[in-house]
C-alpha positions in Angstrom: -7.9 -63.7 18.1 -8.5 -60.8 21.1 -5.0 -59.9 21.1 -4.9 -59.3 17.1 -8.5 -57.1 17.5 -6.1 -55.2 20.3 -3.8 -54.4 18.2 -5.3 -53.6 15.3 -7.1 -51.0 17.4 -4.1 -49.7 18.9 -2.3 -49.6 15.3 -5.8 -47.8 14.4 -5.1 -45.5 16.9 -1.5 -44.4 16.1 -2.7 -43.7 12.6 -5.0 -41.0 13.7 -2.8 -39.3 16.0 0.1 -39.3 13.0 -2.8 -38.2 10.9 -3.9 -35.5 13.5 -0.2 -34.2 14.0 0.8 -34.0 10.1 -2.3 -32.3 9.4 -1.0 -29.4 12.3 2.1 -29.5 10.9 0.8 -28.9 7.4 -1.8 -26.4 8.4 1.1 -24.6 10.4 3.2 -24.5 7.4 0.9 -23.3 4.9 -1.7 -21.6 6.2 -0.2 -18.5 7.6 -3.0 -17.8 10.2 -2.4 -21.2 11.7 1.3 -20.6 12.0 0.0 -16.6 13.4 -2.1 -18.4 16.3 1.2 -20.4 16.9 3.2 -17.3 17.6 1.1 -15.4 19.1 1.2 -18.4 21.9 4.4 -18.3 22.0 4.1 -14.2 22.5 2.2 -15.0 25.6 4.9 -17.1 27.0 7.0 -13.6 27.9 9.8 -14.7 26.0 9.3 -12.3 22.9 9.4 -9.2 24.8 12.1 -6.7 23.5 13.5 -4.5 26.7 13.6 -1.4 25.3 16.8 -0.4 27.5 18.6 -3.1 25.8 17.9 -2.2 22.0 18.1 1.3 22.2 21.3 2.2 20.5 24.2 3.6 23.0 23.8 7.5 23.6 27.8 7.6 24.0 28.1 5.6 20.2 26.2 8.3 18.8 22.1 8.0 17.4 21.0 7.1 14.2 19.2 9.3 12.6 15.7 8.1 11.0 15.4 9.6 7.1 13.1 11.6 5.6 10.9 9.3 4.2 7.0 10.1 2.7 4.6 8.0 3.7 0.6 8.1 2.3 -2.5 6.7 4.4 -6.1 7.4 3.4 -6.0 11.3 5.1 -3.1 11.8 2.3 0.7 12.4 2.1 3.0 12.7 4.7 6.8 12.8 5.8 8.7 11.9 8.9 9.8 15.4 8.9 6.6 16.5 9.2 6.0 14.2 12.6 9.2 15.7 14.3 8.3 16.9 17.7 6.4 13.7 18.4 7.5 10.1 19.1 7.1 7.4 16.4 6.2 4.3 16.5 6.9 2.6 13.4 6.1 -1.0 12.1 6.7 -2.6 9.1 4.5 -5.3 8.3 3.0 -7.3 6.0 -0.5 -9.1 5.6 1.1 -12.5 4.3 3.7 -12.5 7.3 2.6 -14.5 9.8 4.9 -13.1 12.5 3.2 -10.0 11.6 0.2 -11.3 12.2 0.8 -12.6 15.6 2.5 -9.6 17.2 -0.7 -7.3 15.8 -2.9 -7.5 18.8 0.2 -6.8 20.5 0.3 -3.6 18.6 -3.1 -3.2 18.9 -2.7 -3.0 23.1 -0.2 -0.7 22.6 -1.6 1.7 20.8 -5.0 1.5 22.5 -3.4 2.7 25.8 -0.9 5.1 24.1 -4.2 6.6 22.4 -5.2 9.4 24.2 -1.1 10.4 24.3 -0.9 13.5 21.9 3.0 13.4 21.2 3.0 9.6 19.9 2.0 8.6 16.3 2.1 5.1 15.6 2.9 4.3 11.6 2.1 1.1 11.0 3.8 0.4 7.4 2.9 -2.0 4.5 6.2 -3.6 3.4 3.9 -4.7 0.1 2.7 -0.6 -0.3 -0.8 -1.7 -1.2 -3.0 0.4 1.2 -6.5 -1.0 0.3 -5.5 -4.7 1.0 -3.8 -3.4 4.6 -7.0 -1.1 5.7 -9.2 -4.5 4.5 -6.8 -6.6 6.9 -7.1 -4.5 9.6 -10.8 -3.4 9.2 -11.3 -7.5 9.1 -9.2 -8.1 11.9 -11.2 -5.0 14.1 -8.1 -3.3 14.3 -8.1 0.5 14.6 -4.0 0.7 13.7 -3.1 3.7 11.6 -2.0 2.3 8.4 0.6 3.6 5.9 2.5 2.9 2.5 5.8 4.8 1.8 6.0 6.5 -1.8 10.1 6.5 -0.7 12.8 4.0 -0.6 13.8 2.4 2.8 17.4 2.6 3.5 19.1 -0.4 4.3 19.8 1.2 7.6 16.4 1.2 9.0 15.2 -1.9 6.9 17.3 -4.4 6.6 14.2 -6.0 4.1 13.3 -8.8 7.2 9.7 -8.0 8.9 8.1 -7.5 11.0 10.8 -4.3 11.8 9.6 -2.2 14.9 11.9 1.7 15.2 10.5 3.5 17.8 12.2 7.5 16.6 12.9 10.1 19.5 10.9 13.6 19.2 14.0 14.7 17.0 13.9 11.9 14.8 16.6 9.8 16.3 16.0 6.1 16.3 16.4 5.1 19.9 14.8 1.3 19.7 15.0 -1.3 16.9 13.2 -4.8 16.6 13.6 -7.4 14.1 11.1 -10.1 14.6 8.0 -10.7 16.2 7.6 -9.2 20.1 5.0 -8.3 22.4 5.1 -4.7 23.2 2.1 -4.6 24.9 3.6 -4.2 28.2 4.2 -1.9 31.0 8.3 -1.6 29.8 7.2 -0.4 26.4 4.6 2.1 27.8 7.5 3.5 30.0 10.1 3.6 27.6 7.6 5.3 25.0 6.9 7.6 27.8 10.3 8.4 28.7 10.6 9.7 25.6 
C-alpha cells in the first residue's frame, strides 16, 4: 500500500509541474507582456546587441538616403527634412509587439543619457499611427520617449513592414545603421557610434 501512496504522490507531483509549465507556455504565447518580460531577459544576456560598425551600410557602396517623410506628435507636424542637421534616432514600434515592448527600456536608457545631447532627436514611431494609445502606453509604462505617427507612407526601403525597425540617419539624412528585431542599445557602443556621428 506505501508504495501506491508514493506514487500517487509523485504522479500528483508531475501533474502540477506539466500544469505549471503549459500555463508559462500559454501565458507566453498570448499574453504579450509575458512573452515582453521573456525578451527582455533574453536582452540582458548581451546577445541582442546590434554593433553599430557592423550594420552601418558600406561608405564605399554608397548611403541610403532616408525620405522625406511627415511625421505628427502632440507639439504638431513635422518632417525629416526639417530635423536635418541633427542625428536621428528612429523606431518603429508598436504597442501590441511584444519585441517592442522588451527592447523599450532599452530605448528608454538610451535616450535618457543622449538627453541633454542637442544634435540627437529620437522619433519613436507608431507603426499602428494612433498617437493617443502610444502616449497612454508610454505615460503607463513611465516612459518619457518622444512619440510620433507619420501622416506619409514608409518606403519599402526603410520599412520592410517587420517591427520593431531601428535607422539611426546621419546629420545629412543618410541612413548609416539599420536594425530589424529586438536589441539593446543601451550600451556604451551605441552611445559612441551616436556620438561619432
Amino acid at each position: 500500500m506505501k508504495p501506491l501512496k508514493k506514487q500517487k504522490r509523485l504522479l500528483s507531483s508531475s501533474n502540477v509541474i506539466n500544469a505549471i509549465v503549459l500555463a508559462v507556455i500559454l501565458a507566453i504565447t498570448f499574453n504579450p507582456s509575458a512573452k515582453a518580460l521573456l525578451l527582455r531577459g533574453l536582452i540582458h544576456t548581451g546577445l541582442f546587441s546590434p554593433a553599430p560598425a557592423k550594420a552601418s551600410v558600406n561608405k564605399a557602396t554608397g548611403l541610403q538616403r532616408m525620405p522625406d517623410i511627415t511625421l505628427k506628435n502632440d507639439k504638431g507636424i513635422h518632417s525629416i527634412a526639417s530635423m536635418r542637421g541633427k542625428v536621428i534616432v528612429l523606431n518603429l514600434w508598436a504597442t501590441w509587439c511584444p519585441p517592442c515592448i522588451a527592447e523599450m527600456p532599452s530605448i528608454q536608457g538610451l535616450y535618457t543619457k543622449m538627453a541633454n545631447h542637442k544634435d540627437v532627436i529620437f522619433v519613436l514611431l507608431d507603426a499602428d499611427s494612433d498617437l493617443e494609445k502610444a502616449k497612454t502606453f508610454m505615460s503607463k509604462r513611465k516612459f518619457t520617449l518622444p512619440v510620433y505617427i507619420s501622416l506619409s507612407n514608409l518606403p519599402k526601403s526603410v520599412f520592410s513592414g517587420s517591427i520593431p525597425t531601428t535607422l539611426i540617419i546621419d546629420r545629412s539624412g543618410n541612413i548609416v545603421f539599420k536594425h530589424t528585431g529586438f536589441a539593446n542599445y543601451d550600451n556604451k557602443k551605441m552611445i559612441d557610434f551616436i556620438n561619432s556621428l
